[in-house]
C-alpha positions in Angstrom: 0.0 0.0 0.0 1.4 3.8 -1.3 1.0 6.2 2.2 -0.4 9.0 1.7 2.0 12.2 0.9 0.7 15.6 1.8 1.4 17.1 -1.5 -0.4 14.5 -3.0 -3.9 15.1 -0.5 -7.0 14.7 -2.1 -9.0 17.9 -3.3 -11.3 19.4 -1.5 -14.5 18.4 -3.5 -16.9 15.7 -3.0 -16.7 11.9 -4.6 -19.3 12.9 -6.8 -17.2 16.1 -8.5 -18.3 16.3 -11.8 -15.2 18.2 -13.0 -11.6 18.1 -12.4 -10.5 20.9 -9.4 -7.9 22.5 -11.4 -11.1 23.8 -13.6 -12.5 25.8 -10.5 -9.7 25.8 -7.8 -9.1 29.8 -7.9 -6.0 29.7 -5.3 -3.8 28.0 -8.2 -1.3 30.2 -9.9 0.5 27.4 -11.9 -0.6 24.8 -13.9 1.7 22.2 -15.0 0.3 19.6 -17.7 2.6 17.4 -19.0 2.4 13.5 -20.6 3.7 11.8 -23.3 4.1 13.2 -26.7 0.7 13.3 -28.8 -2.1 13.0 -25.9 -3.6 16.0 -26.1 -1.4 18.3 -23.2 -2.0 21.3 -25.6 -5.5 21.1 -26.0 -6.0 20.5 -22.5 -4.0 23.4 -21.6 -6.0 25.7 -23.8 -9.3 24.3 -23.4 -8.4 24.9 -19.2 -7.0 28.4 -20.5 -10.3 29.6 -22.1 -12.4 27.9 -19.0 -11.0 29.5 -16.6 -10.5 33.2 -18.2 -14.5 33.0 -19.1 -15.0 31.8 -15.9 -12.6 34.8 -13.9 -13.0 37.5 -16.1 -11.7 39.9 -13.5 -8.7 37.7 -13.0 -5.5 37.3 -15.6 -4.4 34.3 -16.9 -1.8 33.3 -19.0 -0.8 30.6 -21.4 2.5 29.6 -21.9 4.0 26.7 -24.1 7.7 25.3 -23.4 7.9 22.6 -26.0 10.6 23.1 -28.2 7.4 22.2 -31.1 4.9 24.7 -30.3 1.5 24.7 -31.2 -0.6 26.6 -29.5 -1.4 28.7 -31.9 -2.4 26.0 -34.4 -4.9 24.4 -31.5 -6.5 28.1 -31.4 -6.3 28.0 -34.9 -7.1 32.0 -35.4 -9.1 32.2 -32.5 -8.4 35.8 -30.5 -8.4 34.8 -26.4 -10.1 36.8 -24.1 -8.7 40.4 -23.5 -7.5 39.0 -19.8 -5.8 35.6 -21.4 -2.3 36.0 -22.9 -0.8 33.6 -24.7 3.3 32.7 -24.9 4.6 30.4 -27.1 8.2 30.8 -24.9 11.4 31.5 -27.2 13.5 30.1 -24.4 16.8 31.1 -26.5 15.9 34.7 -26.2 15.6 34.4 -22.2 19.1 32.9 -21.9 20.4 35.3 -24.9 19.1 38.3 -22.4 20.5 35.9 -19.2 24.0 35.9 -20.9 23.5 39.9 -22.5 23.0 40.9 -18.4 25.1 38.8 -16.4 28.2 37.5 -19.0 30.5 39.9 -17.2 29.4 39.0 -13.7 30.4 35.2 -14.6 33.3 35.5 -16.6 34.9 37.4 -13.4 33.9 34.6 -11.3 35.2 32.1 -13.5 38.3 34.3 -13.6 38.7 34.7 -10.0 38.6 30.4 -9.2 40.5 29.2 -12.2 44.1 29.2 -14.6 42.1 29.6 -17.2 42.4 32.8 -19.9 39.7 35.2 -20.5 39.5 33.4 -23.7 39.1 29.9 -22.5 36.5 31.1 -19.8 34.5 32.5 -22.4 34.5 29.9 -24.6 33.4 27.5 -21.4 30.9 29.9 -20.8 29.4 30.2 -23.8 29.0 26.7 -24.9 27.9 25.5 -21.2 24.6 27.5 -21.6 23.1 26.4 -24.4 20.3 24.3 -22.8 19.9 26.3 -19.7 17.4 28.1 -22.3 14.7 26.4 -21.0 15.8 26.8 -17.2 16.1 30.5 -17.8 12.2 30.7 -19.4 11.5 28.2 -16.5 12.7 30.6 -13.9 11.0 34.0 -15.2 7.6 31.8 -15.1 7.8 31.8 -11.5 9.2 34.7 -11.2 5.6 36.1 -13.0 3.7 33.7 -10.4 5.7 35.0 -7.8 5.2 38.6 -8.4 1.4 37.9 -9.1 2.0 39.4 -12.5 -0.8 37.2 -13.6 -3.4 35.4 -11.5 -2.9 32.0 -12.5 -0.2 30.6 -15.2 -0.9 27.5 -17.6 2.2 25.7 -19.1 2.0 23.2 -21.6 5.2 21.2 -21.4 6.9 19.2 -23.9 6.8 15.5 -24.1 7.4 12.9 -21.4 11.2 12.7 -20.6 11.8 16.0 -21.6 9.2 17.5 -19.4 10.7 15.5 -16.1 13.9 17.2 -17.3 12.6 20.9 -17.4 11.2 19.6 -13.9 14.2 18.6 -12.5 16.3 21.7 -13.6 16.2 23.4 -9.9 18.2 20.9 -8.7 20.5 20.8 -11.7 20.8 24.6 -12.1 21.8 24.3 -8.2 24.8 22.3 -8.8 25.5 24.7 -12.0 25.6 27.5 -8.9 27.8 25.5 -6.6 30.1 25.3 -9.5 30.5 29.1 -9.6 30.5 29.5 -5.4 33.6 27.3 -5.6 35.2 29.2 -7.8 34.6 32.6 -5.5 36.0 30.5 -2.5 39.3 30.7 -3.0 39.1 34.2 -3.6 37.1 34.6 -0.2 39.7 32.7 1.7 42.3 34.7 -0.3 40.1 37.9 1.2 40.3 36.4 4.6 43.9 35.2 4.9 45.6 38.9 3.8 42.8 41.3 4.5 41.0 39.7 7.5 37.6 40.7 5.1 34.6 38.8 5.4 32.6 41.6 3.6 30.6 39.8 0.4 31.0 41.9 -3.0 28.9 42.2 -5.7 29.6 39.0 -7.3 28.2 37.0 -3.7 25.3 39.5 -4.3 24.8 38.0 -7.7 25.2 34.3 -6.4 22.7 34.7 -3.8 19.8 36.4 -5.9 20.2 33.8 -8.5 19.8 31.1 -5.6 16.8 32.9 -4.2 15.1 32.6 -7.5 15.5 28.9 -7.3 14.9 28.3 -4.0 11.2 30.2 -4.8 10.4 28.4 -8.3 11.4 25.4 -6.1 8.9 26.8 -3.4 6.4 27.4 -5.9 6.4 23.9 -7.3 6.0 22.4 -3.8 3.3 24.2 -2.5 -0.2 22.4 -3.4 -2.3 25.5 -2.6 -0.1 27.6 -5.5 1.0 24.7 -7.9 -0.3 21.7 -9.6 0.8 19.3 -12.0 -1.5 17.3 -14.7 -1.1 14.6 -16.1 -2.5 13.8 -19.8 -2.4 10.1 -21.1 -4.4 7.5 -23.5 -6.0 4.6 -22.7 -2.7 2.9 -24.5 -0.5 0.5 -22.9 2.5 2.6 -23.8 0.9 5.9 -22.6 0.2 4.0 -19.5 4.1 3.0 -19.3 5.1 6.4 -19.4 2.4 8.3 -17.3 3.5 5.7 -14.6 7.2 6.9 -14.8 6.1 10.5 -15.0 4.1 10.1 -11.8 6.7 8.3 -9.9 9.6 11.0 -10.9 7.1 13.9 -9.8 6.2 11.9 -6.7 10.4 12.0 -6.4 10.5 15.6 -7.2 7.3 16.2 -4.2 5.4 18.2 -6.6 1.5 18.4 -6.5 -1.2 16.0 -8.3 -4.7 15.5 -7.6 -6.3 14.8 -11.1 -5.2 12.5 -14.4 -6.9 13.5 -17.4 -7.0 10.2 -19.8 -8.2 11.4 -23.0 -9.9 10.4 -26.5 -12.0 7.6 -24.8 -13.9 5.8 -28.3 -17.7 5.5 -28.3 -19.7 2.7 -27.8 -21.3 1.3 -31.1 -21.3 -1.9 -33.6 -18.3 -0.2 -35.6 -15.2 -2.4 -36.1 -12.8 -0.2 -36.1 -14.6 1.9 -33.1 -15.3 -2.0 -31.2 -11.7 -2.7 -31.4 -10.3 0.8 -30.0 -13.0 0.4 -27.0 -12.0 -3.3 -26.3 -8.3 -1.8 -26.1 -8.9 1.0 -24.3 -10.9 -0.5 -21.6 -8.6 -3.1 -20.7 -6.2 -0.4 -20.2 -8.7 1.4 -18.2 -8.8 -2.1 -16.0 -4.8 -1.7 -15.9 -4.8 2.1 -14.6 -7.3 0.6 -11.7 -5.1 -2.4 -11.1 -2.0 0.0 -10.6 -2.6 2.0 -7.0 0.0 4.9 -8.2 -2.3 5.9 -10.7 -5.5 4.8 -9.3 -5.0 6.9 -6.0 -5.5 9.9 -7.9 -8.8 11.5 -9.5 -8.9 9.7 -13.0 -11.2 12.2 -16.0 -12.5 10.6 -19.0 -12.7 12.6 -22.6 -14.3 11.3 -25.3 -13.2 11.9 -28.8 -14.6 14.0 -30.5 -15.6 13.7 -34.0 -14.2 17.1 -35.2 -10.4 18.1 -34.5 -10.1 20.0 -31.3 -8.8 23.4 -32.6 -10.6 26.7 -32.3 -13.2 28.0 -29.9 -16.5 26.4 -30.4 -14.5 22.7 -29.5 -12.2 24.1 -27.4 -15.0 26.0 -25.3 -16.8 22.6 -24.9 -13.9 20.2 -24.5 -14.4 19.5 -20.4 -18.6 19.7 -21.2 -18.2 16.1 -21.4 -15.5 14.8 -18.9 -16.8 12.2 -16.4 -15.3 10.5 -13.5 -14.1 7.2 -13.8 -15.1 5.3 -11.4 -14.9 0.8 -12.7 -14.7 0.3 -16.4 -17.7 -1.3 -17.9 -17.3 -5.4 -17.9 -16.4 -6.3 -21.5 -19.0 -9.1 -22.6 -17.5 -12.0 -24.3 -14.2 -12.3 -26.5 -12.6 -9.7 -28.0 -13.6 -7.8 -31.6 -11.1 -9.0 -33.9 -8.3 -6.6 -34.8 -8.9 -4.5 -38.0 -7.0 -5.7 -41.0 -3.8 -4.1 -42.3 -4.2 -1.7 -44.1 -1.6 0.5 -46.3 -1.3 2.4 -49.5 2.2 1.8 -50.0 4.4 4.9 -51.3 7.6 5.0 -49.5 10.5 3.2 -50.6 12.4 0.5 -48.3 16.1 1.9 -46.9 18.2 0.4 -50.0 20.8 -2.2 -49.3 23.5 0.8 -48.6 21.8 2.5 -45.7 23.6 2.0 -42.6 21.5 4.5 -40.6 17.5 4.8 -40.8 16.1 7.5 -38.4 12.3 7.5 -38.0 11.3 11.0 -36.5 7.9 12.9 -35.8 5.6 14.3 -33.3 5.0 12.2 -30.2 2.5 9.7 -29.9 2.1 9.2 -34.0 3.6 5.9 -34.3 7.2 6.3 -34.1 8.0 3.4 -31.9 6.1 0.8 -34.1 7.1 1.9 -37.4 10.8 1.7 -36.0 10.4 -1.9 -35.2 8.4 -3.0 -37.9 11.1 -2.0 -40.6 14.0 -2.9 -38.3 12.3 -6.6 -38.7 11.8 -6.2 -42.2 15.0 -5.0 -42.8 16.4 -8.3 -40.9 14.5 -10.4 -43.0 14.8 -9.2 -46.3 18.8 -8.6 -45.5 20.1 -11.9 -44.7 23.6 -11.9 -43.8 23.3 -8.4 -42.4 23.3 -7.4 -38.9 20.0 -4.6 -38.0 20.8 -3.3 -34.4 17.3 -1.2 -33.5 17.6 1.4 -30.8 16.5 4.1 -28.7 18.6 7.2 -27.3 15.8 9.6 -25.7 15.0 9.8 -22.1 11.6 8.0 -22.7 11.9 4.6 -24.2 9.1 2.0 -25.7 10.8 -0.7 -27.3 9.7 -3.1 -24.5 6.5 -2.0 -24.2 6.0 -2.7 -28.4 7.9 -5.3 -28.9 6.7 -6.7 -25.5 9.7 -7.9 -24.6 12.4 -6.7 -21.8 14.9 -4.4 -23.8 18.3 -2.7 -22.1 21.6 -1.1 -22.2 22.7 -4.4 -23.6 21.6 -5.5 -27.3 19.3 -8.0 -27.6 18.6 -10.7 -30.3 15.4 -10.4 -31.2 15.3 -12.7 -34.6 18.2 -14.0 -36.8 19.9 -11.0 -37.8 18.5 -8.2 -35.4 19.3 -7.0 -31.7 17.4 -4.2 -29.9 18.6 -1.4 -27.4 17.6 1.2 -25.3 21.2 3.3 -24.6 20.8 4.9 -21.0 22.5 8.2 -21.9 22.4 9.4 -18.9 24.4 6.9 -17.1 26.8 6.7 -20.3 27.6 10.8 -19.5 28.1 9.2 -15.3 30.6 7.0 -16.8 32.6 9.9 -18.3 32.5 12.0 -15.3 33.7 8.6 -13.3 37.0 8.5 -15.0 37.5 12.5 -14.8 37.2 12.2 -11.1 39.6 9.6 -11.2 42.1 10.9 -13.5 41.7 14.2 -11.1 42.0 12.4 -8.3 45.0 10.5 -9.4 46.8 13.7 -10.5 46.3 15.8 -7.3 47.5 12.8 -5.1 50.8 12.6 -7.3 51.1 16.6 -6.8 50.0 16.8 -3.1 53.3 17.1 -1.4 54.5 20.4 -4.0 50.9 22.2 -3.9 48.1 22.9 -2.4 44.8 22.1 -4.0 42.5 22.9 -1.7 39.9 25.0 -3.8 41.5 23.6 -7.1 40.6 20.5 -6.3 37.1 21.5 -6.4 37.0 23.5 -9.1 38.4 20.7 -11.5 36.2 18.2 -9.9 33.2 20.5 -10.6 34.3 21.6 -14.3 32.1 19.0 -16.0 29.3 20.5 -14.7 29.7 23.6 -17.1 29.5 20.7 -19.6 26.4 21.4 -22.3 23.2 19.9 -21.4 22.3 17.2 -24.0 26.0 15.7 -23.8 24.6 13.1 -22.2 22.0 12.3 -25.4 24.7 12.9 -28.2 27.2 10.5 -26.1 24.0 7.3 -26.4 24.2 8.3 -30.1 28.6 8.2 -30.0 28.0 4.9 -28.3 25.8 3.4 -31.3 29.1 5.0 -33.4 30.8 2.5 -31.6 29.0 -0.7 -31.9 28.8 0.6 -35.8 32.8 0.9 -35.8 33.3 -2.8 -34.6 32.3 -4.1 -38.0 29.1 -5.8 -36.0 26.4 -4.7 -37.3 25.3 -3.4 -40.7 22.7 -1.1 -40.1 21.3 1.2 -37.3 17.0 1.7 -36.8 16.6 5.1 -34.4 13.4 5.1 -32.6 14.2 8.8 -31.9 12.3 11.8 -29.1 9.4 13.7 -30.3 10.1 16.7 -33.2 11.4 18.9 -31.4 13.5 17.7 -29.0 14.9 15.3 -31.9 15.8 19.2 -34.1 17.1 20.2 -30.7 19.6 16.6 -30.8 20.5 16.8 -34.2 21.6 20.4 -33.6 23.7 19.3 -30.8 27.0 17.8 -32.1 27.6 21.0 -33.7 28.0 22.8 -30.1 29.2 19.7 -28.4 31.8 19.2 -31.1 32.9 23.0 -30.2 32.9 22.0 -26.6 35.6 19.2 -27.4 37.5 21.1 -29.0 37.5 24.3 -26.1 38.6 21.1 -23.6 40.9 19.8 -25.8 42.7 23.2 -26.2 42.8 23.3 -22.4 44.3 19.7 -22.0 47.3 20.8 -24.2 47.8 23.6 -23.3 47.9 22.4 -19.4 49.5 19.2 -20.0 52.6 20.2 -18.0 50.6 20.9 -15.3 47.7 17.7 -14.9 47.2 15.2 -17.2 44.0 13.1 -17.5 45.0 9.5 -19.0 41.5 8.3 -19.5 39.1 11.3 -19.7 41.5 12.4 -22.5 41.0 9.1 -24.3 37.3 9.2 -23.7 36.9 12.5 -25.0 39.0 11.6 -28.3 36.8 8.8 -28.2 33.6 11.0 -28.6 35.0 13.3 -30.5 35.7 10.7 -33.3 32.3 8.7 -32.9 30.7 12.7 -33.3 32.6 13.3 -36.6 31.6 10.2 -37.9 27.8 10.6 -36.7 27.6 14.1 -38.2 29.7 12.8 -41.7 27.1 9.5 -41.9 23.8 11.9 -41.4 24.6 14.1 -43.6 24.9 11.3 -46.4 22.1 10.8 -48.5 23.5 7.6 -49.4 24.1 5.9 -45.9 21.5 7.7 -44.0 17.6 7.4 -44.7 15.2 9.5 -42.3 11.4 9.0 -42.3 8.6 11.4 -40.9 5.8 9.9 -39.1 2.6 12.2 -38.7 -1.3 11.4 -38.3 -3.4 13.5 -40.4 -4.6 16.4 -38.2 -3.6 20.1 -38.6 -1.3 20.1 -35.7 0.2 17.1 -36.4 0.9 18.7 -40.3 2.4 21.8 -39.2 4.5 20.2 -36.8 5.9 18.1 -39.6 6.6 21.0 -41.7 8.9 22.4 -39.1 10.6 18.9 -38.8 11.3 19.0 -43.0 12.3 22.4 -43.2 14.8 21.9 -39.9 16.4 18.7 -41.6 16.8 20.7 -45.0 18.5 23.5 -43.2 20.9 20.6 -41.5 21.5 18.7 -44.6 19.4 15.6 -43.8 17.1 14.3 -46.7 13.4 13.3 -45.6 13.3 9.7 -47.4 9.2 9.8 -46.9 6.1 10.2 -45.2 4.1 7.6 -43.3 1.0 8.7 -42.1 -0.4 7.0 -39.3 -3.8 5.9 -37.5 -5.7 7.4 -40.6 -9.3 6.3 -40.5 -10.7 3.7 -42.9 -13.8 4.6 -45.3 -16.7 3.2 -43.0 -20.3 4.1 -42.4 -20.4 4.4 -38.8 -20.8 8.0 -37.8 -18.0 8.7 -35.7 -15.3 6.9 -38.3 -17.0 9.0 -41.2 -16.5 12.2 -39.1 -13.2 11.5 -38.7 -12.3 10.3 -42.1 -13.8 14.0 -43.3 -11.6 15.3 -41.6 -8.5 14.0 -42.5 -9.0 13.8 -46.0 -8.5 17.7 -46.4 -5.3 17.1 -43.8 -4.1 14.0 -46.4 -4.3 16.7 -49.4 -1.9 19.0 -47.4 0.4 16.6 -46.7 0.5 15.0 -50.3 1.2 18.9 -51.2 4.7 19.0 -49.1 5.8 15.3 -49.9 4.3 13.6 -53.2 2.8 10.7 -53.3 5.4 8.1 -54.2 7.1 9.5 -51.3 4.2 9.2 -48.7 2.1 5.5 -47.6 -0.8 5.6 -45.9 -1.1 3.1 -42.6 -4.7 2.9 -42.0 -5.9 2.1 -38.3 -4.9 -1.3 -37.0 -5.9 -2.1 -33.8 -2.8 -2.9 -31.4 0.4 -3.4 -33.0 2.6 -5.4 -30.4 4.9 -8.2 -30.3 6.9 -9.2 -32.9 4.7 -11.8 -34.9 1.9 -8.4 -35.7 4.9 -6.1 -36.0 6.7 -8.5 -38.8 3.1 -8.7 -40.5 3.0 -4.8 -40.3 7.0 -4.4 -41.7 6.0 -7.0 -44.5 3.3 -5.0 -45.5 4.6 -1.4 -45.0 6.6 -1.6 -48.0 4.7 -2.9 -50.9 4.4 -1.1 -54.3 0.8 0.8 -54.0 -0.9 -1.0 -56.5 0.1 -4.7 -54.9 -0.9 -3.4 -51.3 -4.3 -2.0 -52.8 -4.8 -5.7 -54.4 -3.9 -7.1 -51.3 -5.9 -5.4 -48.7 -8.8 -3.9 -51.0 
């Protein structure tokens, strides 16, 4: 049994609540939602923005969106908010651009004061250590807003899953990024102490502390349940389940506030096949949430699907009209509907025999995961001879979950010819800073009796810390570079993070590659003075599996990258941005599969949604044509590697022998 925390106390409404408290709770000021990629956080967010600004019209709300993917504006889609609702889609570069513009000075004379380092070196640290505290920066001038009550309550929609625990976590990593620069004053305090018998802090203490104050009241912020609350959004999906349970559990870690779980796009009740099948699925899944007391402790809110895309203000105004309480799913009579048929409208053409790295990227939630496996089976049995290692690198993996079996750090033979992955990045980027505290340690030992290192010492233990964030994602990607460069395997299947966090990645080995090379100049430069054996060769070790990662994507020959979408609006301007960002980094778009499109089908609901989408398919054959875009029809649940081989056998048939096949 799971005690009872008192951030995560049940609301003060009745068992009979009709709506979730965050829609009428007026002492809130932030309100976090955040789930896996393609649930529905943004329309949640925007459909609790417009509630609660026509409900408050003397109060002021606003609307603020962190993903590195925005789309807020395409769920208003031209719809002007309420004079006392503001909406932000956050440029977080531009806080941390302003961040650096106001303070650069203040921390380059810190860095200056604790280190050996020139003024050149220390601003070439400084520079390249910040990208990625963008998102901390925009993080920390929210609650600054909340904290100044420049707005009466503040609604962020967060990116996906992993990504948002990150942004969650930052406090506590922007606190060791402090400590960093409070060792390097030390020394000079001591220094201070030892010659002038001054205690007296300067300007540079002042700064220190009123950067810690901030955190310590976003940190405040995020604790208190009467000021803050975080929402989850999920599916009725095994997978969405997966992750929802991790994202609860880090939050419970974290001790921030929950009280409701919105599970959305429950399917209707009727004699539909397609609509039958979804239900069946989504109901045992509902049995799952109940059967699992971390989820089930909370206040669970059913959405139904709506016929008509949520965008604009008619649906977004009546989005919560029909949420419901879930209280025991409905008993599911008999055996279960069978699954619908495949169904494709092949168009995109199979990696060729001379790809050695196939990326599939796109929005989360459309299908990434099982169109990553299905063609890294396919690929295993078409290639005989050839090795197909499939893998994950993000912060949220669901390999296991879809190929329902257990998946690791360690490859995994999955059939003749194919192994699967899931690279824990993060404790790949541990590993690294294991051997620099041992080379450091090893080095001041052997100096110990000439010098003292007493502030030194800390200084070089804490230099990693000014290290990029994202290292520790471009390093799982180096470590595939690896297993590539011991002649093993013969091709490489990324299941990669949602859009933008994936433009974000593929943007990184540029700076982290500049980063090296800073480090490098140091290592040389200093060699007289400390050598580090084995972070040296680790680093010339990333730095060659980065040059080769960057040479291979950036060959059309060797690399092939698919774009998965659904056919909605959002879901096609969000793939826009992902083509136009891989044109602008030199990485061809092989083709288009568009996912969970609705088959022709008289049942009311289906035909809705299939009216819908077929102005959403016309856009999309617009940007990518035809023979470069299939069509995966829905398909009931794809899992396990006998329906995922069916599924990879069938994904890559010429159009007019799939059309024979499945007509």
């Amino acid at each position: 049994m799971v005690k009872e925390r008192p951030h995560e106390r049940r609301p003060k409404y009745a068992e009979d609540s009709t709506a979730p408290a965050f829609l009428s709770d007026r002492r809130l000021q932030l309100l976090i939602f955040g789930g896996k990629g393609g649930v529905g956080k943004t329309t949640c967010a925007t459909a609790t923005a417009l509630h609660l600004a026509r409900c408050s019209p003397q109060s002021s709300f606003l609307l603020v969106s962190t993903d590195p993917a925005h789309s807020l504006a395409d769920s208003l889609a031209g719809l002007t908010p309420p004079p006392n609702l503001q909406i932000l889609e956050l440029d977080a570069g531009e806080y941390l651009a302003a961040f650096k513009e106001k303070h650069g000075d203040q921390l380059r004379q810190i860095a200056a004061r604790g280190t050996f380092f020139s003024d050149e070196e220390i601003n070439r640290f400084l520079d390249l250590s910040l990208p990625g505290l963008d998102e901390l920066m925009a993080f920390l001038e929210i609650s600054a807003w909340a904290e100044s009550r420049r707005y009466d309550c503040i609604l962020v929609d967060t990116a996906p899953g992993g990504h948002t625990l990150r942004l969650l976590a930052m406090p506590e990593f922007f606190r060791k990024w402090l400590d960093m620069l409070d060792t390097l004053l030390a020394k000079h305090r001591y220094m201070k102490w030892a010659f002038a018998h001054s205690r007296q802090r300067d300007e540079l203490d002042a700064f220190l502390e009123d950067l810690g104050t901030l955190v310590k009241r976003m940190q405040a912020l995020l604790l208190d349940p009467g000021r803050c609350v975080f929402i989850p959004v999920m599916l009725a999906e095994t997978m969405s389940i997966r992750e929802t349970l991790s994202i609860v559990q880090e939050v419970r870690r974290l001790k921030l506030p929950i009280t409701d779980i919105v599970i959305n796009r429950l399917f209707p009740e009727n004699s539909c096949a397609v609509c039958a099948d979804e239900r069946f699925r989504q109901t045992k899944s509902l049995q799952q949430v109940l059967g699992k007391s971390l989820l089930s402790r909370f206040a669970l809110w059913l959405v139904p699907l709506y016929a008509e895309e949520v965008r604009g203000q008619k649906a977004l105004e009546s989005f919560w009209v029909q949420v419901t309480r879930m209280t025991l799913p409905s008993q599911m009579a008999g055996k279960a509907p069978s699954p619908p048929a495949l169904r494709v409208e092949a168009g995109v053409p199979e990696p060729s025999p001379d790809t050695r790295f196939v990326i599939f990227a796109g929005k989360g939630g459309v299908g990434k995961t099982t169109l990553a496996c299905a063609t890294a089976l396919h690929l295993a049995r078409i290639h005989r001879g050839k090795s197909v290692l499939l893998f994950s690198a993000g912060p949220a993996h669901g390999l296991s979950s879809c190929l329902e079996m257990d998946v690791d750090s360690h490859p995994r033979t999955l059939i003749s010819g194919l192994r699967a992955m899931e690279i824990d990045s993060q404790a790949e980027f541990e590993a690294l800073k294991k051997h620099y505290a041992a080379d450091i340690e090893s080095f001041l030992r052997s100096v110990s009796h000439e010098f003292d290192f007493v502030f030194d010492r800390e200084v070089l233990e804490r230099t990693l810390d000014l290290s990029p964030p994202g290292l520790d994602e471009v390093m799982g990607l180096t470590r595939v570079m690896e297993l590539l460069a011991t002649g093993d395997y013969d091709m490489l299947v990324l299941d990669s993070a949602a859009t933008g966090h994936l433009i974000r990645l593929l943007e990184l080995p540029g700076i982290i590659d500049q980063w090296l090379r800073v480090f490098f100049a140091v290592l040389l430069k200093y060699q007289q003075v400390f050598r580090l054996t084995r972070f040296s060769q680790e680093l010339v070790a990333v730095s060659k599996n980065l040059k080769k990662l960057r040479t291979l994507m950036n060959n059309p020959t060797e690399t092939c990258l698919y774009a998965v979408s659904i056919p909605t609006d959002m879901a096609y301007e969000e793939t826009r941005d992902l083509v136009a960002a891989c044109q602008r980094l030199g990485i061809g778009v092989a083709g288009l599969f568009l996912n969970l499109v609705t088959p022709p089908s008289e049942c009311p609901m289906c035909s809705a949604l299939q009216r819908r989408e077929s102005a959403v398919r016309d856009e999309f054959r617009r940007t990518l044509a035809d023979d470069r875009m299939t069509v995966v029809y829905r398909h009931g649940d794809l899992r396990g590697l006998e329906r995922l081989s069916e599924l990879g056998e069938t994904l890559y048939q010429r159009a007019h022998v799939a059309s024979r096949a499945y007509a």
